[in-house]
DSSP file (Angstrom, degrees, kcal/mol; ACC not computed):
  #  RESIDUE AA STRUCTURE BP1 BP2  ACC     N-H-->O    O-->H-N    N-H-->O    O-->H-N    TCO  KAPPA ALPHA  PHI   PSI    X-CA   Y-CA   Z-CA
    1    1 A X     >        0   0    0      0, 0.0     4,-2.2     0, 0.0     5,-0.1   0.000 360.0 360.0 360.0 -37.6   95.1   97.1   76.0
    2    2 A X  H  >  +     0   0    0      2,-0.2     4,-1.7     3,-0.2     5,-0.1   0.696 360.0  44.0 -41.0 -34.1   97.0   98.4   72.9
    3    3 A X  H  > S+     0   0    0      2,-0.2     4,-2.2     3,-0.2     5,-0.2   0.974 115.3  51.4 -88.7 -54.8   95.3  102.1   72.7
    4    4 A X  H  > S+     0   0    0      2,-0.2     4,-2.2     1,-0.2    -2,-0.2   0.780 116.8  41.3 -32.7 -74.2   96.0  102.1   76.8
    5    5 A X  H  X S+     0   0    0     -4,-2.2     4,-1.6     2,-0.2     5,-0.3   0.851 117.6  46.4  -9.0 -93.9   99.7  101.1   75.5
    6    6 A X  H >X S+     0   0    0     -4,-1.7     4,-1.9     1,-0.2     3,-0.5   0.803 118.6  41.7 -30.2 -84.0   99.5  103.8   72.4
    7    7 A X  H 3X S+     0   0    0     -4,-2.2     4,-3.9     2,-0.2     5,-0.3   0.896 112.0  55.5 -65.7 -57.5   98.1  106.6   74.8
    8    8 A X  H 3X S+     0   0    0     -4,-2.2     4,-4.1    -5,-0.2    -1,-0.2   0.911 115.0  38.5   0.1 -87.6  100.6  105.6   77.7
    9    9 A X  H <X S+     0   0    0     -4,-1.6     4,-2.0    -3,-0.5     5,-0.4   0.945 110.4  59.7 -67.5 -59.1  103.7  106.0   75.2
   10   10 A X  H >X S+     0   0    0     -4,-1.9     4,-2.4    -5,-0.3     3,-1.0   0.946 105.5  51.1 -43.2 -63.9  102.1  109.1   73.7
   11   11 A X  H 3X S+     0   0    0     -4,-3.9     4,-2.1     1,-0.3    -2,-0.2   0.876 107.7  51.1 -48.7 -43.0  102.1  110.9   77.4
   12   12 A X  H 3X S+     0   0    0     -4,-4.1     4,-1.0    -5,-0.3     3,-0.3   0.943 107.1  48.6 -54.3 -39.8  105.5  110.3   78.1
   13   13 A X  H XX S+     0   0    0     -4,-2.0     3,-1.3    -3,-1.0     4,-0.6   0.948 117.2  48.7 -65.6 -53.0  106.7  111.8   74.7
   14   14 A X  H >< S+     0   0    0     -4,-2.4     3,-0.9    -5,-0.4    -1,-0.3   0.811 114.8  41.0 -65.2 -28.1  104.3  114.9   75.7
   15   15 A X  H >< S+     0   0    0     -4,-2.1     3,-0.8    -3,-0.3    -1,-0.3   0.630 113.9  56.0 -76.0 -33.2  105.7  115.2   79.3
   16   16 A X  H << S+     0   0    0     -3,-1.3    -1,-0.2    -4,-1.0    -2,-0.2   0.577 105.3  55.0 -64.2  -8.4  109.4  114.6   77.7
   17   17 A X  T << S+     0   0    0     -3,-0.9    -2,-0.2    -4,-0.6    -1,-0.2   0.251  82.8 107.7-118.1   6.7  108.7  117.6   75.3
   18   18 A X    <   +     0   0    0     -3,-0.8     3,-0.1     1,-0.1    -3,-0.0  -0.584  24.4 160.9 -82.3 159.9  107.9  120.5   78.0
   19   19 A X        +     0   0    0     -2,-0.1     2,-0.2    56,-0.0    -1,-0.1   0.180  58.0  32.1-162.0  42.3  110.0  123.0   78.5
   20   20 A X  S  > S-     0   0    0      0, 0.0     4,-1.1     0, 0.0    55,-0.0  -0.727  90.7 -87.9-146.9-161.7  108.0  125.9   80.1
   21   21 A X  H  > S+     0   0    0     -2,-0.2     4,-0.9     2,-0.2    -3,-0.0   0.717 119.8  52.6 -51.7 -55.7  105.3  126.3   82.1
   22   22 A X  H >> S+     0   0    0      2,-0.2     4,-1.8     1,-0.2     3,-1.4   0.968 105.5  57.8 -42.8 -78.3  102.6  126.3   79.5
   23   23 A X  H >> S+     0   0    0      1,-0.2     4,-1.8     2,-0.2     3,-0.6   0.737 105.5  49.4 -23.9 -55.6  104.0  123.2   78.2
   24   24 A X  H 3X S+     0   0    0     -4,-1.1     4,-1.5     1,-0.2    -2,-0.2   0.745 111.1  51.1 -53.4 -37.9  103.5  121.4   81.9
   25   25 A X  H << S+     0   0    0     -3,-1.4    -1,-0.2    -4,-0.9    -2,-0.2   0.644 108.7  51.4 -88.5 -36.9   99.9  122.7   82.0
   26   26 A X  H XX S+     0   0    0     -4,-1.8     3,-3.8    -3,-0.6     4,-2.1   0.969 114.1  44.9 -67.2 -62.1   99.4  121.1   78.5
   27   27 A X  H 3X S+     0   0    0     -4,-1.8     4,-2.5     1,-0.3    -2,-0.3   0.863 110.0  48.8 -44.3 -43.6  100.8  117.8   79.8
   28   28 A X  H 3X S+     0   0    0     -4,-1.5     4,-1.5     1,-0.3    -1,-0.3   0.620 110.0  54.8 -92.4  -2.5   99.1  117.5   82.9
   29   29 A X  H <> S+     0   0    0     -3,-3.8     4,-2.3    -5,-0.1     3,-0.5   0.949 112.9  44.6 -74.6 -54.1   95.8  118.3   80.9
   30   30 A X  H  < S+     0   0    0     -4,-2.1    -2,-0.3     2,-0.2     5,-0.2   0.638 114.8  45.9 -69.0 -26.6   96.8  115.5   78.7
   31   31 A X  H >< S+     0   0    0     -4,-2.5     3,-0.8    -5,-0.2    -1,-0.2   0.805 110.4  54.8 -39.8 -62.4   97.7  113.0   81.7
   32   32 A X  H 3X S+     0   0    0     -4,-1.5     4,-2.1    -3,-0.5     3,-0.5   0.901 113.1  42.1 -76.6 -35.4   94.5  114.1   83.4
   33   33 A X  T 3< S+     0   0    0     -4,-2.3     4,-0.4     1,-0.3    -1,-0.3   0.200 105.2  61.7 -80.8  32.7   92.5  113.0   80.0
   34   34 A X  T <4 S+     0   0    0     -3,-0.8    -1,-0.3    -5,-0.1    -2,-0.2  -0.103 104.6  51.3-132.6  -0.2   94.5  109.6   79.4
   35   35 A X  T >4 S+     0   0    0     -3,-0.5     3,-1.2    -5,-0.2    -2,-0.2   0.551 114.1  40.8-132.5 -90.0   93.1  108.6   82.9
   36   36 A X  G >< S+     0   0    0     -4,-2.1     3,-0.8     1,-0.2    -3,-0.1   0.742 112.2  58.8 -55.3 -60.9   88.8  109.5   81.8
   37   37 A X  G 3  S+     0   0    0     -4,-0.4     2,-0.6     1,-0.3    -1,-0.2   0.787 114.1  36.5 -35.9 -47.0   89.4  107.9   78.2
   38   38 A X  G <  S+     0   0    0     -3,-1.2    16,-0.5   -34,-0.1    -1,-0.3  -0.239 104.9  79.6-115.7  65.7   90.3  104.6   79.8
   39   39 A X  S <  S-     0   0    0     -3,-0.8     2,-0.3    -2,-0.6    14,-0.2  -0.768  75.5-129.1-144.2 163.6   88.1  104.7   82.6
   40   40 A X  E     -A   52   0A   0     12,-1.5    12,-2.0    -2,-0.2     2,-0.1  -0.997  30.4-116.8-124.7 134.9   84.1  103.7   82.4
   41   41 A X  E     -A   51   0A   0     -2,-0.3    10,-0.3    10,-0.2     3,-0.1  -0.331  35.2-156.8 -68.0 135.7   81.9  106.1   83.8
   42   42 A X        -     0   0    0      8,-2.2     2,-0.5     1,-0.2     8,-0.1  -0.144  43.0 -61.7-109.8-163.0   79.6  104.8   87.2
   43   43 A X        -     0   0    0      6,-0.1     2,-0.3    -2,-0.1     7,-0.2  -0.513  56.1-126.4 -92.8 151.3   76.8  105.8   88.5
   44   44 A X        -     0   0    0     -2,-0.5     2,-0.4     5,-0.1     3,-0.1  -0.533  22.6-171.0 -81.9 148.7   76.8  109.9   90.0
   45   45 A X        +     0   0    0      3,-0.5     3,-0.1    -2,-0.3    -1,-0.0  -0.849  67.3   3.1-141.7 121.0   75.8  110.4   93.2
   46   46 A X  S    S-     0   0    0     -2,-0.4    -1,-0.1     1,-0.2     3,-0.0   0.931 129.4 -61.9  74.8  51.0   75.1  114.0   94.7
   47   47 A X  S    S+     0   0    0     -3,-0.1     2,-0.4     1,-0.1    -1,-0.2   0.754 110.7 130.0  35.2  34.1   75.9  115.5   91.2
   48   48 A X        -     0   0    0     -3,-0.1    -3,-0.5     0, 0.0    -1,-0.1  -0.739  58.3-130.9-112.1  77.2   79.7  113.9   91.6
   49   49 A X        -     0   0    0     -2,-0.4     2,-0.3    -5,-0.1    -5,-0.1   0.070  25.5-143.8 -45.8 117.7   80.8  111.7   88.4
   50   50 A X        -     0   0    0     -7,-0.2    -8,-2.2    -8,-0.1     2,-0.2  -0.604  11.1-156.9 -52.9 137.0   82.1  108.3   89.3
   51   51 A X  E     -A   41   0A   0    -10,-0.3   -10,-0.2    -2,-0.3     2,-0.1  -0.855  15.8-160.7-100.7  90.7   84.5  106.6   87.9
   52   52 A X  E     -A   40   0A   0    -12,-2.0   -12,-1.5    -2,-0.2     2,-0.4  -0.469  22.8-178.0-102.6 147.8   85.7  102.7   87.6
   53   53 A X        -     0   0    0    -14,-0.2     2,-0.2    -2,-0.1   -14,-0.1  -0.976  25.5-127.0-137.7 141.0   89.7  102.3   86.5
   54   54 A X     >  -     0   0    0    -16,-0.5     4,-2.5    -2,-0.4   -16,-0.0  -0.599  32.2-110.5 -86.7 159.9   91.4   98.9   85.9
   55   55 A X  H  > S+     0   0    0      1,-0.2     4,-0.7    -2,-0.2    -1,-0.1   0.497 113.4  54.0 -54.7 -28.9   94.5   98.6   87.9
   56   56 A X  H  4 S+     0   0    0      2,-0.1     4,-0.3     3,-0.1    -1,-0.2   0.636 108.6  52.5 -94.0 -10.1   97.1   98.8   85.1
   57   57 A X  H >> S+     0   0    0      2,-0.2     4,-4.2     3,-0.1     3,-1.1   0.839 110.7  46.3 -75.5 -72.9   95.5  102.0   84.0
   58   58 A X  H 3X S+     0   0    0     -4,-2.5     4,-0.8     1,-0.3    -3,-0.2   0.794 117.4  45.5 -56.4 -21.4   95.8  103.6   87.8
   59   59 A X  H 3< S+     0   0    0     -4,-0.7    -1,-0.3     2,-0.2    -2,-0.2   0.350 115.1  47.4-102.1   1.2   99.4  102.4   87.9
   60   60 A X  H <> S+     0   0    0     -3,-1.1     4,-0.8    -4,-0.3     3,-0.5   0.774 118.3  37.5 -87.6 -35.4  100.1  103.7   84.5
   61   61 A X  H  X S+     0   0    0     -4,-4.2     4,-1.4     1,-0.2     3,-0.3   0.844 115.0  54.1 -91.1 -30.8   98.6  107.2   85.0
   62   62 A X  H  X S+     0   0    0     -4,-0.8     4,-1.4    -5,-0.4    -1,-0.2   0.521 110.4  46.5-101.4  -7.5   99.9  107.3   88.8
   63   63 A X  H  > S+     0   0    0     -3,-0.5     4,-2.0     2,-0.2    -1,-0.2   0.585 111.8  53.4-120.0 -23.4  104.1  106.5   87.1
   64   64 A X  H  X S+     0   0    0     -4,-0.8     4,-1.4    -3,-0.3    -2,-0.2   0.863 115.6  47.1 -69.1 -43.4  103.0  109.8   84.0
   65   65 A X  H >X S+     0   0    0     -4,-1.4     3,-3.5     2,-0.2     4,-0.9   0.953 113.3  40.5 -46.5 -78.5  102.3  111.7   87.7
   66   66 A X  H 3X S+     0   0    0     -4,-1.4     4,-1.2     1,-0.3     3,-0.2   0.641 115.0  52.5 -60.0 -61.7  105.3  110.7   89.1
   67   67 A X  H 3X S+     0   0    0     -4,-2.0     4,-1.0     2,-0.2    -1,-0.3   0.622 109.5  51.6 -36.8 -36.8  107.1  111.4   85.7
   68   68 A X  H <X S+     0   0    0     -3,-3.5     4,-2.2    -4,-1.4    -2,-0.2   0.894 106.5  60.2 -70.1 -55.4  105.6  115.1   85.5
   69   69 A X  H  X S+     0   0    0     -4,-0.9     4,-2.1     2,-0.2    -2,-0.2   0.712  98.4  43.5  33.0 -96.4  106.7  115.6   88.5
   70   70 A X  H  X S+     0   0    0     -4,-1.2     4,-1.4    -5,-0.2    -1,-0.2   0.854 115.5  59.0 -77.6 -32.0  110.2  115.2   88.4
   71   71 A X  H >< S+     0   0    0     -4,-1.0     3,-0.5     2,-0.2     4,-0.3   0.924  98.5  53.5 -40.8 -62.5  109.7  117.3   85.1
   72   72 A X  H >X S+     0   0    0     -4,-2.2     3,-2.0     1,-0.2     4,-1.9   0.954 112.4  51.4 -54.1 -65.2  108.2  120.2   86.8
   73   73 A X  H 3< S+     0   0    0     -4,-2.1    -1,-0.2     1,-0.3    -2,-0.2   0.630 104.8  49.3 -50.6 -26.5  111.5  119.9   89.1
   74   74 A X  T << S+     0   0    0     -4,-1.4     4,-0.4    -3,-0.5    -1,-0.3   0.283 111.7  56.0 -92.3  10.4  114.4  119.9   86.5
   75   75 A X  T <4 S+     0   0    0     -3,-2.0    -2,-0.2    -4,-0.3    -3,-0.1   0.732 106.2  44.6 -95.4 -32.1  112.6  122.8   85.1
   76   76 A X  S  < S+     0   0    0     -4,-1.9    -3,-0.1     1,-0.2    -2,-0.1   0.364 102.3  65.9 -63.9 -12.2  112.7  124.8   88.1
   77   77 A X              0   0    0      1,-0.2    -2,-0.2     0, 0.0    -1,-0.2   0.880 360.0 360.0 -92.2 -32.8  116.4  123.7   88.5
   78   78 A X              0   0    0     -4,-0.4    -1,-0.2    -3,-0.0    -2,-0.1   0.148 360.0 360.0  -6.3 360.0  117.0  126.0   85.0
């Protein structure tokens, strides 16, 4: 739960630190891999990787969205 924690805290900083475009593109790369790291891979079906996610993970990654987000929008307000 600590590296979850640790990676968490890490995404905001990266999502507090765009300020172009790029930047967002970076974040939302880093967002989207902070959600596989702390996921365990299931079984594929129909060449489509599964994925199982604990619940504080899916409400952590879904509040980084939400956070990006709102980013993307005070950047457009510029």
């Amino acid at each position: 739960m600590t590296d979850i924690l640790v990676g968490y805290k890490k995404a905001m900083k990266v999502i507090d630190s765009c300020y172009n475009n790029n930047h967002l593109l970076g974040a939302r790369n880093y967002i989207s891999n902070f959600l596989r790291v702390n996921s365990t891979p299931a079984d594929s079906k129909f060449y489509l990787q599964q994925f199982y996610v604990d619940d504080t993970v899916v409400k952590m990654y879904n509040e980084l969205v939400d956070k990006l987000k709102q980013k993307e929008k005070s950047l457009l307000e510029l």
